[in-house]
C-alpha positions as CSV (number, residue, x, y, z in Angstrom):
1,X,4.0,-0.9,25.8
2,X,5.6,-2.2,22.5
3,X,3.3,-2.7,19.9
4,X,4.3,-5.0,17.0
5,X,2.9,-3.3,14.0
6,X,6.2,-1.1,13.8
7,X,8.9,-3.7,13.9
8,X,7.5,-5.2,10.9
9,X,8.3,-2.5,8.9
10,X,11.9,-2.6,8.3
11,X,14.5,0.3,8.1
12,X,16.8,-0.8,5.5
13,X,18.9,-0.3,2.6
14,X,21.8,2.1,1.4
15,X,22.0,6.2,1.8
16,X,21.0,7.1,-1.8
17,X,19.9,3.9,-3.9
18,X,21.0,4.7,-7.4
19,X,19.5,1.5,-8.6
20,X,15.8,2.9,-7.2
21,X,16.3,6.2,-8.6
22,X,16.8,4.8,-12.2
23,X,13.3,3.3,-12.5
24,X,12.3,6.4,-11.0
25,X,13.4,7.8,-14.1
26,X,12.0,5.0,-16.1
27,X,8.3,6.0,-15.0
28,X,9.1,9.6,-16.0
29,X,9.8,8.5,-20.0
30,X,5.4,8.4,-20.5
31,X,5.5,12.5,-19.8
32,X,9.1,13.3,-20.9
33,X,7.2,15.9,-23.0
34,X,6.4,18.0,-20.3
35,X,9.5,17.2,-18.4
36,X,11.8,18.4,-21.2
37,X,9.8,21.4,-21.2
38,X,10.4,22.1,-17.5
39,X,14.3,21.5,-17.6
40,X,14.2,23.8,-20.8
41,X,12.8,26.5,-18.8
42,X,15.4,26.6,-16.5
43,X,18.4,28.4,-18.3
44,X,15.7,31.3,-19.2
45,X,14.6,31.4,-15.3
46,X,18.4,31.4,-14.3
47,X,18.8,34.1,-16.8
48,X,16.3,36.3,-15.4
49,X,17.1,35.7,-11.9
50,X,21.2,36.7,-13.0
51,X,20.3,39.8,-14.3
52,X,18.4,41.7,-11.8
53,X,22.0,42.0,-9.8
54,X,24.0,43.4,-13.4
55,X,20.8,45.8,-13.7
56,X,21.1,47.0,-10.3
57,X,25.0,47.3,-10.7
58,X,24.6,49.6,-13.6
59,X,22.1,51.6,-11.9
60,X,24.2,52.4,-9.3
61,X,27.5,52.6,-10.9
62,X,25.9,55.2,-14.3
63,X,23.0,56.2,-12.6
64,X,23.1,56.7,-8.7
65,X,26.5,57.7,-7.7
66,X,27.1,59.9,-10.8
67,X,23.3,61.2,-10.2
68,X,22.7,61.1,-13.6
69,X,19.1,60.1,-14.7
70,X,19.7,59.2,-18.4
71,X,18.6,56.0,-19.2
72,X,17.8,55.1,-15.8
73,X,14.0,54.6,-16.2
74,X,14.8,52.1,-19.1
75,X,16.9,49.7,-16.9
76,X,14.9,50.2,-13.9
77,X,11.8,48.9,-16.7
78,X,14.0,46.2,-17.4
79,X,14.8,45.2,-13.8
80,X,11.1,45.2,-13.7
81,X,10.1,42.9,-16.6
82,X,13.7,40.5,-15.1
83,X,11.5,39.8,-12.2
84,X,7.8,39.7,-13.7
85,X,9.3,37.2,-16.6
86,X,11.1,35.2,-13.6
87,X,7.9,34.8,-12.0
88,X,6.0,33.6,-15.1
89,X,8.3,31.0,-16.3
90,X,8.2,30.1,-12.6
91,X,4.7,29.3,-12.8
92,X,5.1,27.6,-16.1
93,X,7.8,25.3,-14.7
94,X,5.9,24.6,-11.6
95,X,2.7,23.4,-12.9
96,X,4.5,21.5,-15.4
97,X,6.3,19.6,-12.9
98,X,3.4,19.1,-10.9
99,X,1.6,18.0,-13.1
100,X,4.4,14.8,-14.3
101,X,4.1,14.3,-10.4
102,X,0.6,13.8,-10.1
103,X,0.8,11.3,-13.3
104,X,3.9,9.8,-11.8
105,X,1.7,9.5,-8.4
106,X,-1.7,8.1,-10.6
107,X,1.0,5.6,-12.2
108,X,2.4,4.1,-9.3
109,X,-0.8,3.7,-7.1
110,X,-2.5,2.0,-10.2
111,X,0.5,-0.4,-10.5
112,X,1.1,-1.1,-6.6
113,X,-2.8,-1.9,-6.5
114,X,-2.7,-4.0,-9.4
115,X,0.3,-5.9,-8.2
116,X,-1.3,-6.0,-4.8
117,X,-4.8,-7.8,-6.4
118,X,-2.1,-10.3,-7.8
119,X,-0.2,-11.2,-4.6
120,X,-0.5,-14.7,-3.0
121,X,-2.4,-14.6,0.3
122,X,0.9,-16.0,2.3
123,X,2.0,-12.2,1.4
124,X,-1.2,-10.3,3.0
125,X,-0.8,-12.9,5.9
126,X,3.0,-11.2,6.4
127,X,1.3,-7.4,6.0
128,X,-1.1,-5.5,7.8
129,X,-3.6,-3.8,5.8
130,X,-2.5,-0.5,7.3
131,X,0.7,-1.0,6.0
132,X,-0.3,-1.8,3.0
133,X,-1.8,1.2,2.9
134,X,0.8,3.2,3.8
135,X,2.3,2.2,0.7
136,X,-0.4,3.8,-1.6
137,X,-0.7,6.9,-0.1
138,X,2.2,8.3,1.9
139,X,4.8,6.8,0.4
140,X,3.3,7.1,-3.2
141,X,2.9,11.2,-2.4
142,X,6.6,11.5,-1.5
143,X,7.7,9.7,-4.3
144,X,5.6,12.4,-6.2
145,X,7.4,15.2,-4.8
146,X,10.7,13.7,-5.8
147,X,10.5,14.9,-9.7
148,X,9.3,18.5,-8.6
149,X,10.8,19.3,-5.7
150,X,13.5,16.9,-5.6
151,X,14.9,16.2,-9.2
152,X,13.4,19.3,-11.3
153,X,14.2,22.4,-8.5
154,X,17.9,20.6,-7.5
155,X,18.7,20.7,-11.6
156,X,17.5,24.3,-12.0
157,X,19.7,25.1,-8.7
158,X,22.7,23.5,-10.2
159,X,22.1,25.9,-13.1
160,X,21.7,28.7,-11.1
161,X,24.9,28.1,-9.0
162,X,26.8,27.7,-11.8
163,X,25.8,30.8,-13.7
164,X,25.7,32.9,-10.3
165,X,29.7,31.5,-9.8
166,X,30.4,32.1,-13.7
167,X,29.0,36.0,-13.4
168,X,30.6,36.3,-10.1
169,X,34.1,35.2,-11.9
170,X,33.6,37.9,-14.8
171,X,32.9,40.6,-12.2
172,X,35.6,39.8,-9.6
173,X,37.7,36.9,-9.1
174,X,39.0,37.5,-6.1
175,X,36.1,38.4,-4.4
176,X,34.5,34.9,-6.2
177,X,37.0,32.9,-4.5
178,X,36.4,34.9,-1.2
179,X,32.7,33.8,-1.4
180,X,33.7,30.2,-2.5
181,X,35.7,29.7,0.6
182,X,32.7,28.2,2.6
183,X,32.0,25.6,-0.1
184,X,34.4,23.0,1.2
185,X,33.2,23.0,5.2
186,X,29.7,23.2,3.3
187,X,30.5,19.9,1.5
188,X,31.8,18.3,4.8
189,X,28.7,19.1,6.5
190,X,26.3,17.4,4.1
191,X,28.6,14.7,4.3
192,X,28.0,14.4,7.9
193,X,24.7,14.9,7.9
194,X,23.6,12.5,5.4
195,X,23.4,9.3,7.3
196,X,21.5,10.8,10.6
197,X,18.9,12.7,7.9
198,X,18.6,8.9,6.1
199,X,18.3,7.3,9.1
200,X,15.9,9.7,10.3
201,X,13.7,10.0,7.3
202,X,13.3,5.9,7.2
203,X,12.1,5.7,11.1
204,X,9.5,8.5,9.8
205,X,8.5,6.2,7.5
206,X,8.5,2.8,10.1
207,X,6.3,4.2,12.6
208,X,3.8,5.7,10.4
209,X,3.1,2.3,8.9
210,X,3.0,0.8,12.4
211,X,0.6,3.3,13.2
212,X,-1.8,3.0,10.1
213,X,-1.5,-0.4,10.7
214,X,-2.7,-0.5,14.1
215,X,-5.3,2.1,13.8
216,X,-6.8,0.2,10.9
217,X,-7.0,-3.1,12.9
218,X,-8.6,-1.3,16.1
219,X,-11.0,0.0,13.8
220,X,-12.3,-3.2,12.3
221,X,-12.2,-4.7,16.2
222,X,-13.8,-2.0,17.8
223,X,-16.8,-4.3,18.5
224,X,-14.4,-6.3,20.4
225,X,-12.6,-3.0,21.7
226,X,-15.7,-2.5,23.6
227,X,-17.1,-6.1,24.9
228,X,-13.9,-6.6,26.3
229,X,-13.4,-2.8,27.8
230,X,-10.2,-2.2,26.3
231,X,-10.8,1.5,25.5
232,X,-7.9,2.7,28.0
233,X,-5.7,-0.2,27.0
234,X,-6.2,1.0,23.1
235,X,-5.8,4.5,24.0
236,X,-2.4,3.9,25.5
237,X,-1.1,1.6,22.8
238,X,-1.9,4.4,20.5
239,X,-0.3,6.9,22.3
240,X,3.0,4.6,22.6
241,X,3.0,4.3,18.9
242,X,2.0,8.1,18.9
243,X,4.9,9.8,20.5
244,X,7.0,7.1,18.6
245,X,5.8,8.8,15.6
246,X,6.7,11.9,16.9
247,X,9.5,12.0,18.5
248,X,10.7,10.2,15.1
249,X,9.2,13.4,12.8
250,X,11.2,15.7,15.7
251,X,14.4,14.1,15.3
252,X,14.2,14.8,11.3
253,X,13.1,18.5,11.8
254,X,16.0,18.3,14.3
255,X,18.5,17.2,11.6
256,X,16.3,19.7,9.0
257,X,17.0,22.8,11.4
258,X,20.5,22.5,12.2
259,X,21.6,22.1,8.4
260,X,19.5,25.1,7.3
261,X,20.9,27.1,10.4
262,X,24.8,25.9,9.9
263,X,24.2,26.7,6.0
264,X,22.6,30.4,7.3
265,X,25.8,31.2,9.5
266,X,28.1,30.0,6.1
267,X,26.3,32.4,4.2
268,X,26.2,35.2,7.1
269,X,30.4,34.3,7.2
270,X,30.8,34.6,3.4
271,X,28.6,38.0,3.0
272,X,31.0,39.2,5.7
273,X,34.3,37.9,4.3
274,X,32.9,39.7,0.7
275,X,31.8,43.3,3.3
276,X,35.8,43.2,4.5
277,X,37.0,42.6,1.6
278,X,35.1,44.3,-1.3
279,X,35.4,47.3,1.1
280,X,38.4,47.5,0.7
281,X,38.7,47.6,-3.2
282,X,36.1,49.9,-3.2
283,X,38.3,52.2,-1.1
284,X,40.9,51.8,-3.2
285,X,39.3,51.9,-6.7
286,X,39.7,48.2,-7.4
287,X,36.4,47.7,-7.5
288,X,33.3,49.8,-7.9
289,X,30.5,50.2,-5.9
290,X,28.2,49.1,-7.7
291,X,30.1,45.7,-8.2
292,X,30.0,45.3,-4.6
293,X,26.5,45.8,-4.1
294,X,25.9,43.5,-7.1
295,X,28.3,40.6,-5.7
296,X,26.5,40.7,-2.4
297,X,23.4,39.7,-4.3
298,X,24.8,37.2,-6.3
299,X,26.5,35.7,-2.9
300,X,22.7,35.8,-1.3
301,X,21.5,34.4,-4.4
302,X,24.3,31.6,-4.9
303,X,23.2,30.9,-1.0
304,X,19.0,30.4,-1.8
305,X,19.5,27.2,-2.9
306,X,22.0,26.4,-0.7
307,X,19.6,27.1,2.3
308,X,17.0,25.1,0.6
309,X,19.1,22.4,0.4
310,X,18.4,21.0,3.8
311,X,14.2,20.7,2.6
312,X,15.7,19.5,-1.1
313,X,17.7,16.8,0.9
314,X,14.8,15.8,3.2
315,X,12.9,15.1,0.7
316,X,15.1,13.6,-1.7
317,X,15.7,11.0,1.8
318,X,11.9,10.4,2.1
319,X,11.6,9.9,-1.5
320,X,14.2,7.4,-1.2
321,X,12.4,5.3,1.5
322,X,9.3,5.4,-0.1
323,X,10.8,4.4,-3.6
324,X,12.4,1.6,-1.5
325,X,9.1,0.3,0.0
326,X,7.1,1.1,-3.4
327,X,9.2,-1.1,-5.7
328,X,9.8,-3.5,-2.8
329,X,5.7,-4.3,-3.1
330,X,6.0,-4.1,-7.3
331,X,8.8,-6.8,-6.7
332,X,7.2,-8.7,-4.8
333,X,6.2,-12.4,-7.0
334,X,2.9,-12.8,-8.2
335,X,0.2,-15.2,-7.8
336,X,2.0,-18.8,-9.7
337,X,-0.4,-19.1,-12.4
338,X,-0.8,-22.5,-14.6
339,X,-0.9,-23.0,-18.1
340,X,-3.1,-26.0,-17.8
341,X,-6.8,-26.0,-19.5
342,X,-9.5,-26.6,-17.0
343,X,-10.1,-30.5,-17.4
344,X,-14.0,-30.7,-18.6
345,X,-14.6,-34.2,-16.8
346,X,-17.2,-35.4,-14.1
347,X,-15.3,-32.8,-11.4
348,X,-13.9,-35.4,-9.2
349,X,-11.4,-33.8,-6.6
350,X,-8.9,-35.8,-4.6
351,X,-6.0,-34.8,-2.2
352,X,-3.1,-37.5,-2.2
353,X,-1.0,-37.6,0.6
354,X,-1.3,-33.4,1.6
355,X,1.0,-32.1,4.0
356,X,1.2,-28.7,4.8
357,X,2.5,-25.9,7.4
358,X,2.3,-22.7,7.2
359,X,5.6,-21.4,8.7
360,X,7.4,-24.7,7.5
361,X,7.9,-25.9,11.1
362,X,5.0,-26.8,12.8
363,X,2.6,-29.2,10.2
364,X,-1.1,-28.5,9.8
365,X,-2.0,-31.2,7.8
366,X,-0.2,-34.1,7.4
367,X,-0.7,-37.6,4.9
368,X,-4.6,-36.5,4.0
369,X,-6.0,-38.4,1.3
370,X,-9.6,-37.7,0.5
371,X,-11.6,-38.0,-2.2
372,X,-14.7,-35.7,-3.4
373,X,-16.8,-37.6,-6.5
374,X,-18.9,-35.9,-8.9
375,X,-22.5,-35.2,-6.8
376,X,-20.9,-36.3,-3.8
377,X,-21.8,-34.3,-0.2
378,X,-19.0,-34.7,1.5
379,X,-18.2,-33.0,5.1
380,X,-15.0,-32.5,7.2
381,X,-15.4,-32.4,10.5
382,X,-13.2,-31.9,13.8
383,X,-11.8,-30.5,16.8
384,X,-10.7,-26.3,16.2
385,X,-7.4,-26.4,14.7
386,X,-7.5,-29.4,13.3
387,X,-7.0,-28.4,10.0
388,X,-10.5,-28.2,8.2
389,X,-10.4,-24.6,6.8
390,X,-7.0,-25.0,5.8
391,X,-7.5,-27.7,3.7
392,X,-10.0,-25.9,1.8
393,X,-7.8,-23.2,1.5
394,X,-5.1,-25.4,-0.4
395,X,-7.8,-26.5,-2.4
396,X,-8.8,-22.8,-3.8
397,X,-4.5,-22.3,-4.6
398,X,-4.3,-19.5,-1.5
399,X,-1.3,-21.9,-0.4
400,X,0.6,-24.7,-1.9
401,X,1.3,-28.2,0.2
402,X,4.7,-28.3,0.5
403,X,4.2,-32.8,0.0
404,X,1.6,-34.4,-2.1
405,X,-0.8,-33.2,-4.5
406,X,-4.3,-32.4,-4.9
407,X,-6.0,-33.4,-8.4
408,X,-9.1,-32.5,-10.4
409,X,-10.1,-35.0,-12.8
410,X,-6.4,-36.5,-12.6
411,X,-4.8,-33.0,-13.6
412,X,-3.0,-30.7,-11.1
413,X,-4.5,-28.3,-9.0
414,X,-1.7,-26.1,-9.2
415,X,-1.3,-26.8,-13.4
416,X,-4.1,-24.4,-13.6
417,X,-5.1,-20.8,-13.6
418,X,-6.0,-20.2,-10.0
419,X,-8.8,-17.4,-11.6
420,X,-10.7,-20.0,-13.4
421,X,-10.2,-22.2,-10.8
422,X,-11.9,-20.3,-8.5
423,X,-14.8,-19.2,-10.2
424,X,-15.6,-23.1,-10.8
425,X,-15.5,-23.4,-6.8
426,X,-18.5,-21.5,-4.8
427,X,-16.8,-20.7,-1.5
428,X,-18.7,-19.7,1.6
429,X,-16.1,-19.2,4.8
430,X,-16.9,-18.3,8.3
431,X,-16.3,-15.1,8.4
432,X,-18.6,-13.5,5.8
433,X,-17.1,-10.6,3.8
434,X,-19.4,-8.2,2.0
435,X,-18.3,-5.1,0.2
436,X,-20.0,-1.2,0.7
437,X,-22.3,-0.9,-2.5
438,X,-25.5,-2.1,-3.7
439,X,-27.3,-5.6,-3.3
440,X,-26.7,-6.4,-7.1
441,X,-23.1,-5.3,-7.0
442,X,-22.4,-8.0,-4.2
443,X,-24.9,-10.5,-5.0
444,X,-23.5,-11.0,-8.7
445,X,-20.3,-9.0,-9.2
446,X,-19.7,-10.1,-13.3
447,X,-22.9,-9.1,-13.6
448,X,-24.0,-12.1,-15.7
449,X,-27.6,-12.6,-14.2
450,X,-30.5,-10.8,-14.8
451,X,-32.9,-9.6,-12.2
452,X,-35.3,-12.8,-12.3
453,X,-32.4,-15.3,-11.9
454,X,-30.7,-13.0,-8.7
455,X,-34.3,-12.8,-7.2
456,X,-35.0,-16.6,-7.4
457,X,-31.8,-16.9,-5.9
458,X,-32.6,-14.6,-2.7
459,X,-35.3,-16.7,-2.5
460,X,-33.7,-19.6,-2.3
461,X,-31.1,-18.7,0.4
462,X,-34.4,-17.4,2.1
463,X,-33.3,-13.4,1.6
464,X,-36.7,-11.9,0.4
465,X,-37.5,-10.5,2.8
466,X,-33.9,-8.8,3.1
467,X,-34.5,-7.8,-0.6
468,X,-37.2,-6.1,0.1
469,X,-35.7,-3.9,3.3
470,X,-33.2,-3.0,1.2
471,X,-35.8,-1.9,-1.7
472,X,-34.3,-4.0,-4.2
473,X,-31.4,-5.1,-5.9
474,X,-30.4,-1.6,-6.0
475,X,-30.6,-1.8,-2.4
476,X,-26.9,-0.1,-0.5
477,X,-25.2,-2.2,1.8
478,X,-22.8,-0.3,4.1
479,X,-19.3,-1.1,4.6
480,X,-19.0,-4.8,5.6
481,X,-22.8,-5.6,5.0
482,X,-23.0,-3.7,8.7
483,X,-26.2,-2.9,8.0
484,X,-27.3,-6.8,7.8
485,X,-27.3,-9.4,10.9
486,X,-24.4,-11.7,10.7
487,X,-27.0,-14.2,9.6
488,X,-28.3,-12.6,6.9
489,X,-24.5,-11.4,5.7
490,X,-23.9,-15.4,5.6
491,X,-26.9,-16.2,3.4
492,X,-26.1,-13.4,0.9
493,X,-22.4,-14.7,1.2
494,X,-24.5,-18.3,0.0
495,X,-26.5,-16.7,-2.5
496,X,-23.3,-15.1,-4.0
497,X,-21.0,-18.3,-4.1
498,X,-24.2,-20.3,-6.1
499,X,-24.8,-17.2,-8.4
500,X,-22.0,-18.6,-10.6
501,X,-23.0,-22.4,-10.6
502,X,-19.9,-23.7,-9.5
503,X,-19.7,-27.0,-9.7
504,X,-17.6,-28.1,-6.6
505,X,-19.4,-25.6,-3.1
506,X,-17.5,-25.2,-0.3
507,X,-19.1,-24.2,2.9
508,X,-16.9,-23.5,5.8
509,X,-19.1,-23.3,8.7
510,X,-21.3,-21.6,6.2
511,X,-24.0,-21.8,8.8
512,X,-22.6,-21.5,11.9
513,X,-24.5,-18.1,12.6
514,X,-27.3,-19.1,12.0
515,X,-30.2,-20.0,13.9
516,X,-32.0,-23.8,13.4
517,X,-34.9,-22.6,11.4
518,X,-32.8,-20.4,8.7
519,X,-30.3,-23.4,9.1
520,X,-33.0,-25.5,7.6
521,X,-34.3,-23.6,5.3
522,X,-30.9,-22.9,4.0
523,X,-30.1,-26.9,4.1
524,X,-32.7,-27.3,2.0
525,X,-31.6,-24.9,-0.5
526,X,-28.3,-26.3,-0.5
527,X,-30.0,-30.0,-0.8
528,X,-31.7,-28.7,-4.0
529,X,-28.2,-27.1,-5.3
530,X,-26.3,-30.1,-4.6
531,X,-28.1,-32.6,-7.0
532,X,-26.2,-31.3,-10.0
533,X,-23.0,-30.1,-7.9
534,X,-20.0,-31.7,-5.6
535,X,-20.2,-30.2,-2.1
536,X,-17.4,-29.6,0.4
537,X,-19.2,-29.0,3.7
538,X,-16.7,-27.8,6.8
539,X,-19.0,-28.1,9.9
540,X,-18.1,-27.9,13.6
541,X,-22.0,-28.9,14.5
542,X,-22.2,-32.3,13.7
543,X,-25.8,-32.2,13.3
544,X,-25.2,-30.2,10.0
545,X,-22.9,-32.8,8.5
546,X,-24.8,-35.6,9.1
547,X,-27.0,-36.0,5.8
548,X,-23.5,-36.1,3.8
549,X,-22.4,-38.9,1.5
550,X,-19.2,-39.5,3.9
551,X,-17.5,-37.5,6.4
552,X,-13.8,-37.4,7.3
553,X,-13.2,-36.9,11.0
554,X,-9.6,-34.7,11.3
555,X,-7.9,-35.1,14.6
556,X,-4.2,-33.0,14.9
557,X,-3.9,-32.6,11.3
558,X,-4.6,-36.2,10.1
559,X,-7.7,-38.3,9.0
560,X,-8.5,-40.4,11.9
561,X,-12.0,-41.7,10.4
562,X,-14.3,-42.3,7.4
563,X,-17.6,-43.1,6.5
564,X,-21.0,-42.6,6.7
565,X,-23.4,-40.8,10.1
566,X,-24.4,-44.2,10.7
567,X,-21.2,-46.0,10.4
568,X,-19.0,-44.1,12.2
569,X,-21.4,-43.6,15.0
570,X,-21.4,-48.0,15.0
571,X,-17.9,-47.8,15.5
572,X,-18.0,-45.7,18.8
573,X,-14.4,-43.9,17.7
574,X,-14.0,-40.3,18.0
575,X,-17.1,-39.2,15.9
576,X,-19.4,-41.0,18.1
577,X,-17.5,-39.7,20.8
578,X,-18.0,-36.1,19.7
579,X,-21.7,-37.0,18.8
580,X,-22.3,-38.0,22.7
581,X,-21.0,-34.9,23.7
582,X,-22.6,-32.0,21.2
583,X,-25.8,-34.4,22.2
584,X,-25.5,-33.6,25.7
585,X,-25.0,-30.3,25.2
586,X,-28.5,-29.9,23.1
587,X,-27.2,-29.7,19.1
588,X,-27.9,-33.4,17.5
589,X,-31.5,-34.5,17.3
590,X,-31.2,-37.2,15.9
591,X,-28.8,-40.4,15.2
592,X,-30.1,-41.6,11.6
């Protein structure tokens, strides 16, 4: 079975994007301090790697085959403090490097999260969170690993290369361009190799996503994983995306192993080209033996980075994808957000002629016109899918109408800042979302009441005795508010949208889990609330929008009805209709 989290992450864009790696670059500017210390280390760890070959050279060529012992403790001392100050300035370099990474790492999480908090919700309707995710961890941690073990150790092997080929020229040029023979099959090779490694590297990166992504959904359903026994189902659908996963990370370490092995069997063919023919000019006093000895380290040395290549090239590949995906999420727009002031009028809302779809096809809403006066209780009612929620969506900016407009106080909603817009709106929806911390945290998250105003207001919303489970306002709530009843989570969800005094509510089936005496007692705390305050009730029970001012009936999208309980049950249209039936089914009580 095919699951769909992995198509939605798309494999695409060029071998090595330039463009990417330049504001990759960009973020390194903060810490170019360290970062110019690290390069700067490198000619001195070059140096002391291209001496330890000379050293053993003379060793063998004034020392060894002469079998004289004068002098030879110093250079053997010196060979010695070659390779103890090679593996100091190694360590130097290295923590410096990782060090830039992690702060590279810290820099780019911080700005993808803060982009994220800024995105429109079309964009996390396009995502899954486990994608999402994806993005600030695994792909930020390759990205880190592109300045030390990607940028940083392919520079200081450049240097090497060149200073092993430069030596190896000054010792023996003809047994240089021996060596140097493998290059160009070496260079053909990578070429070769490059796309299958790319491609590779960005499938990695798909099905990981798909597979965050799905595990995070199953996770937040696994209420519903259960009810509906869909354990085995899950299980398989995992392991499809699984081996997917897999078989992706084995085709890189596929592509991995082959390079390193055809870059082993260069080296193996170039030590043996240098054997046959340094040999020779040993035996004929061309060449000593020391110089032999000494070019067949250089040759294993020259071929070190060379073998590393292959893990220097996977990663620069990964890093690539992930850059791609990181600065795709840091491109993505922001929020709109609108220069206009707040209008400090009565609060009067009113939608004129609201159309909207949210794919652009197929309309949602279409022609509403509706009007919410200061004070005024007004409720929305209507069949599922009629459009209710949505229109209070449009009304807190998480989507645009694509005709009409939607005014407050005669100025454009979408003139103003959607942030102080929404904390002048209390908004309560139907699926109550509370955060993993403590009571006060959630209850008042500015933090601009004190502990008298947030307790009146529990008490209100009928949560005392929820206060006082929970020990307080200190009180923890676990992830979600699991530790609450879905009724309770909805009346701190209440509690937390009047904590700010909006002056417009919204309540989207704000009670719909409750049960008829909390329902009450919460009515009435939302009667008392709404004598200073406009109040947009979304109610599927009828029952619960019957006290309002005036209630629009939607049907399809559109506003088949208006007015009163009273007058739209005298004229027997589609409210009355759906009053008849919730009353045979045991909800209304009354009809006045």
């Amino acid at each position: 079975m095919r699951h769909g989290h992995t198509e939605l992450d798309t494999v695409t864009g060029r071998y090595l994007d330039w463009r990417l790696f330049r504001r990759f670059v960009a973020m390194v500017r903060p810490y170019r301090g360290q970062a110019v210390i690290a390069l700067g280390l490198l000619p001195f760890i070059a140096g002391a790697k291209l001496i330890q070959p000379y050293l053993i050279k003379l060793l063998i060529d004034n020392h060894i085959v002469p079998g004289s012992l004068d002098g030879f403790a110093g250079l053997a001392l010196l060979f010695l403090l070659a390779l103890l100050g090679e593996s100091l300035l190694l360590f130097a370099q290295g923590y410096l490097v990782q060090a830039v990474g992690q702060r590279i790492m810290a820099d780019l999480r911080r700005q993808g999260f803060r982009r994220m908090l800024r995105l429109s919700t079309a964009f996390f309707d396009r995502h899954p969170s486990g994608r999402l995710v994806t993005r600030l961890t695994s792909d930020v941690e390759n990205v880190g690993e592109l300045f030390g073990a990607g940028v940083i150790a392919s520079v200081g092997d450049i240097v090497t290369l060149i200073g092993i080929v430069a030596v190896m020229f000054w010792l023996s040029p003809s047994l240089t361009l021996v060596a140097l023979a493998v290059v160009p099959p070496l260079l053909v090779i990578l070429y070769l190799f490059r796309r299958n490694m790319r491609d590779a590297m960005r499938q990695v990166r798909a099905r990981l996503a798909g597979l965050n992504a799905f595990i995070a959904e199953r996770i937040a359903g696994i209420g519903e994983v259960r009810l509906f026994g869909q354990q085995r189902r899950t299980l398989d659908e995992f392991e499809t995306l699984q081996n997917d996963y897999r078989d992706s990370t084995f085709r890189t370490i596929e592509w991995d192993a082959a390079l390193y092995s055809l870059v082993e069997v260069l080296a193996a063919v170039a030590i043996a080209a240098i054997l046959w023919k340094g040999g020779g000019e040993v035996l004929t006093g061309i060449a000593s033996f020391g110089t032999l000895v000494a070019f067949i380290e250089y040759v294993q040395k020259f071929f070190i980075p060379l073998r590393d290549l292959s893990a220097k090239y996977s990663v620069l590949q990964a890093s690539n994808a992930s850059l791609e995906r990181i600065f795709e999420l840091l491109d993505e727009p922001e929020e709109p957000v609108g220069s206009g002031v707040y209008p400090h009028g009565p609060g009067e809302v009113r939608f004129e002629g609201v159309s909207f779809s949210y794919d652009g096809k197929t309309p949602v809403l279409k022609g509403i016109d509706l009007r919410i006066g200061p004070g005024e209780r007004v409720a929305l009612v209507g069949a599922t899918g009629s459009g209710k929620s949505t229109l209070t969506r449009l009304l807190l900016q998480f989507y645009r109408p694509q005709e009409g407009r939607i005014l407050i106080d005669g100025v454009d909603l979408y003139d103003l800042d959607p942030a102080e817009l929404r904390r002048r709106i209390g908004w309560v929806s139907q699926e109550p979302f509370l955060f993993a911390g403590t009571l006060r945290a959630n209850l008042d998250p500015a933090g601009t009441l004190d502990d008298a105003a947030l307790l009146a207001l529990l008490a209100d919303c009928g949560m005392e005795e929820v206060a006082e489970r929970l020990e307080g306002l200190e009180g923890v709530l676990s992830e979600r508010g699991r530790n609450l009843s879905s009724g309770e989570r909805q009346l701190l969800c209440l509690a937390r949208a009047l904590a700010s005094d909006p002056a417009l509510l919204v309540l989207d089936e704000a009670t719909s889990r409750l049960d008829s005496l909390t329902e009450q007692r919460v009515g009435e705390a939302l009667a008392r609330a709404g004598r200073r305050r406009s109040v947009l009730l979304i109610a599927h029970r009828l029952r619960t929008a019957a006290s309002a001012d005036r209630i629009h009936v939607l049907h399809r999208g559109s506003v088949a009805e208006v007015g009163s309980h009273r007058e739209l049950l005298a004229q027997g249209g589609l409210y009355a209709r759906l009053w008849r039936l919730q009353e045979l089914n045991g909800e209304p009580e009354e009809e006045g």
